[in-house]
N, C-alpha and C positions, 0 to 999 in steps of 0.2 A: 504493500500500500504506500510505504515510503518512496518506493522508487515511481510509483503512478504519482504522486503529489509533485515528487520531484522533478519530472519530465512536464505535466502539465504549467508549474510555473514558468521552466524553460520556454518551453514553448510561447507562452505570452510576452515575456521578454525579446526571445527573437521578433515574432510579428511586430511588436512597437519599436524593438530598436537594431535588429538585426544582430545583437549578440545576448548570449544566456548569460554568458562570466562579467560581463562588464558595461557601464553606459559606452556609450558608442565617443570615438575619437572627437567626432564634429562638438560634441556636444559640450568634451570637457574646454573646449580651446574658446567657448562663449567667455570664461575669466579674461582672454586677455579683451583690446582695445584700449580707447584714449575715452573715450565718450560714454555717458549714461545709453543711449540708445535712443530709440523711439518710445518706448513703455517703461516704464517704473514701476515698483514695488506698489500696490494699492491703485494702480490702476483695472481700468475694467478689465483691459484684455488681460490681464495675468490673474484676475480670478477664473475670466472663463478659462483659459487654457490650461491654466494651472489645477483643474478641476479632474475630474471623469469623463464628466459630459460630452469631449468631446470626441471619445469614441461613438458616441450615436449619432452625433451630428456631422462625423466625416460619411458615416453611412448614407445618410440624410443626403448630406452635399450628394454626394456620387449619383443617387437615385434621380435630384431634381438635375445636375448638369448634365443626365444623357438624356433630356428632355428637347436639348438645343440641336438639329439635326451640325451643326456645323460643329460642334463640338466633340458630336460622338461621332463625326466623320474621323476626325482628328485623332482620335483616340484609337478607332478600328483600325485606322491604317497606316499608323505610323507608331506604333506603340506594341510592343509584347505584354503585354498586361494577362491576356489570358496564362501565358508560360512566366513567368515572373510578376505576379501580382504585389505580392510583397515586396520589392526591391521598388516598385511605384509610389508603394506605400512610404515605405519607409522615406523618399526622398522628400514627398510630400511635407511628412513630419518634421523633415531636417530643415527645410525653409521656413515653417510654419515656426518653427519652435527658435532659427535664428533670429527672424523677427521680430519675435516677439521679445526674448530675451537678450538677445545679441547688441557687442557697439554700435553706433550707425553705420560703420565702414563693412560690419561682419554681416549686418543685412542689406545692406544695395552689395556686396558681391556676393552673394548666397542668391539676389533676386536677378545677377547678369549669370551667373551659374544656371537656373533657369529659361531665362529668356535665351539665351545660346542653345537650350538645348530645344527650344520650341520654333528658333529658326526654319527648318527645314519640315516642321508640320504645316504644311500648305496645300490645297487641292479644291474641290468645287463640289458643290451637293446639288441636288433638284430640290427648292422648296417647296411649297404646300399648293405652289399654285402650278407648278410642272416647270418652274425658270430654274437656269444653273446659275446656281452665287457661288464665288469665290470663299473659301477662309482661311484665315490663317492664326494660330494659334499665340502670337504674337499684337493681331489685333486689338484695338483698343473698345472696340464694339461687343465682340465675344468673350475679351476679357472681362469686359464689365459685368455679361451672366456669369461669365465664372466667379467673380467674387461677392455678386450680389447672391448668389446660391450660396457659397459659402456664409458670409453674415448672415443668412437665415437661416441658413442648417444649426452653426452654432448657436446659435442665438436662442432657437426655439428647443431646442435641446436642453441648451441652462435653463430655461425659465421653467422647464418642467421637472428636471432631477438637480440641477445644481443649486448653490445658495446666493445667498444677495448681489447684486452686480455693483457697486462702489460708482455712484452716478447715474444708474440705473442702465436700459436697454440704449436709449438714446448713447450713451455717454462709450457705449462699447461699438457701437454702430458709427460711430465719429470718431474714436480712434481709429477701430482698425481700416478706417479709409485711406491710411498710410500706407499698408499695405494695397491697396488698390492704386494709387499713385504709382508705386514701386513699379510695377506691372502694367503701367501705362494706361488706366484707366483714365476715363475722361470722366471728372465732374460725380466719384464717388459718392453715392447717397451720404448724409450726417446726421440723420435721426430715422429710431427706425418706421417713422409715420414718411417720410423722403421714401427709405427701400420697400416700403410696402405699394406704394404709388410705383414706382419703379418695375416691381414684378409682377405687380396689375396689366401697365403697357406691352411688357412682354407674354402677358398672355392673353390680354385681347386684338393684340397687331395680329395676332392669328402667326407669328416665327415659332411657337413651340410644337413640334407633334410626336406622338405616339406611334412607332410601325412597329416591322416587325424586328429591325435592327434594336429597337428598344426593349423590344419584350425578351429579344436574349440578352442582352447586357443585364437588365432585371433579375435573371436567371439568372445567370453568370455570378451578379454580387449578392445574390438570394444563397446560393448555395456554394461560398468562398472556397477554395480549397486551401483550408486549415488541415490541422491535424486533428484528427478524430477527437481527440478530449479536448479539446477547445469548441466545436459543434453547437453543443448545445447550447452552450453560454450566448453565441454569436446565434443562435435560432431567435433568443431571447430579445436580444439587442435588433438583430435588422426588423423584431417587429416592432421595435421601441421606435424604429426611424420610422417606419410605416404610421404606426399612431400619432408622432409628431406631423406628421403631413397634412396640408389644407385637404380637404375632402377633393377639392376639384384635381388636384395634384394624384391623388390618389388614383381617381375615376382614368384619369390619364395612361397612369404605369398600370391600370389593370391589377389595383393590390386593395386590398381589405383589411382593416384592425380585426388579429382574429380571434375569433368564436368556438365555444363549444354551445352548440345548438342556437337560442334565442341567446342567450349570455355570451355579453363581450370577455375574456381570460384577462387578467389583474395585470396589465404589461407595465403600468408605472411602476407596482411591489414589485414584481420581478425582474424589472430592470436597476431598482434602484440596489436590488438584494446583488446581480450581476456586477454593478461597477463596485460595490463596495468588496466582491471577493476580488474583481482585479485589482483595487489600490493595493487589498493583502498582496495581492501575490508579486504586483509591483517592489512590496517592498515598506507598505502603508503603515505597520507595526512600528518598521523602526524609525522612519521619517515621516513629514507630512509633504514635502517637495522634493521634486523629482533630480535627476543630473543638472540638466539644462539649466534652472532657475537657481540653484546651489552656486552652480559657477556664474551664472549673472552676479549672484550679490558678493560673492567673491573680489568680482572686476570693481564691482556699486564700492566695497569698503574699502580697497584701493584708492580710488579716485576722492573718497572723503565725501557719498553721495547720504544725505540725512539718512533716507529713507531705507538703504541697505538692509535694514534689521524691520521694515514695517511687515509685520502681520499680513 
């Protein structure tokens, strides 16, 4: 039983950071730079990120950005993501998490790391009305659904398993617009009453749809390939992202909050009982933060930043 307990934490460990034994290299080298960064200690985005949460909310994300045919163009065919999923993942997390924690120097070269690599994602789709549009992954028009699905995925994810946001939704929706900058986004929403108008337009201009390239990517991230004892936990979780979704979102991906019979199944307990076994097994017992954020405040007392030691 020791060695099943022992491998299952492995395992959670690889999938978030691609090593069992250790936080990942990227992660420890956030101590150095010259600069605070873009977030600080007690700001919003480092409650959210610094949370659980946003294991359901990158699910989330993923579900509403293969909504955008130009995106999941991008995705199918210039990306291995079915034969290395995790290795997507994980880079995902590695920018996400310089961002947020990182100098400023450590996240605009962590966000041209990115964008170099999205260079050569470029090609044409048919949209809803039979025309070929161009996209390219570098875009500042696609980029914008890619981050405004992100700020919502996280977003609606904290507000239903995480705790207080420090300025509220507004005040996380307005920072992490920096990172939508970064990525060449035009004209970031800054409140989330702005991103909700925002992802109104994008689903009544009629650019979102459903086919069948959607309905396997659905599958695809419906049924991840984890390792067996990891499964069940993530069955848990992708219906957590399923319940956080707008209804019309839902009717969309062809997905349902599920049910045994007329009863909806308890997906907020169960999901909140799921991220609290992953902080254990993260590591939750003996610390409350992670690598990344460790070595922020590392750099923060360094530099003589107040806030270094804030809660």
């Amino acid at each position: 039983m020791r060695n099943v307990l022992r491998t299952w934490q492995d395992e959670i460990k690889k999938t978030f950071s691609g090593k069992a034994d250790a936080p990942p290299d990227w992660s420890l080298r956030l101590a150095e730079g010259d600069d605070a960064g873009y977030h600080l200690p007690g700001s919003a985005v480092w409650a959210v990120h610094g949370s659980m949460t946003p294991i359901v909310g990158g699910i989330r994300t993923l579900l509403m950005q293969s909504l955008h045919p130009g995106a999941l163009a991008g995705v199918h065919e210039h990306s291995n993501f079915r034969e290395d999923p995790l290795r997507r993942l994980a880079n995902t997390i590695r920018w996400i998490f310089t961002v947020t924690y990182g100098s400023t120097a450590a996240a605009e070269e962590a966000t041209r790391r990115v964008r170099r690599l999205h260079e050569p994602v470029q090609g044409t789709y048919k949209d809803n009305d039979g025309g070929t549009r161009t996209y390219s992954a570098n875009d500042s028009g696609l980029a914008g659904w890619i981050h405004i699905a992100f700020t919502d995925g996280f977003l609606a994810a904290h507000k239903i398993w995480g705790g207080p946001i420090p300025g509220g939704p507004d005040a996380y929706v307005r920072e992490w617009a920096q990172a939508g900058r970064l990525m060449g986004v035009d004209n970031p929403p800054l409140t989330e009453a702005e991103m909700r108008g925002q992802l109104d337009q994008w689903y009544t201009q009629g650019v979102l749809r459903a086919d069948d390239r959607v309905k396997e990517t659905v599958q695809f991230i419906r049924n991840a390939p984890l390792h067996p004892l990891l499964k069940p936990g993530y069955r848990i979780l992708f219906a957590a992202a399923v319940y956080s979704l707008e209804p019309r979102y839902r009717q969309m991906l062809g997905l349902s909050v599920p049910r045994l019979g007329p009863f909806p199944l308890p997906v907020r307990l169960g999901t909140k009982v799921v991220l609290g076994v992953v902080h254990l097994a993260l590591g939750g017992l003996r610390r409350r933060t992670g690598p990344s954020e460790l070595a922020a405040r590392r750099r923060l007392r360094r530099l003589g930043e107040p806030l270094a030691d804030m809660a």
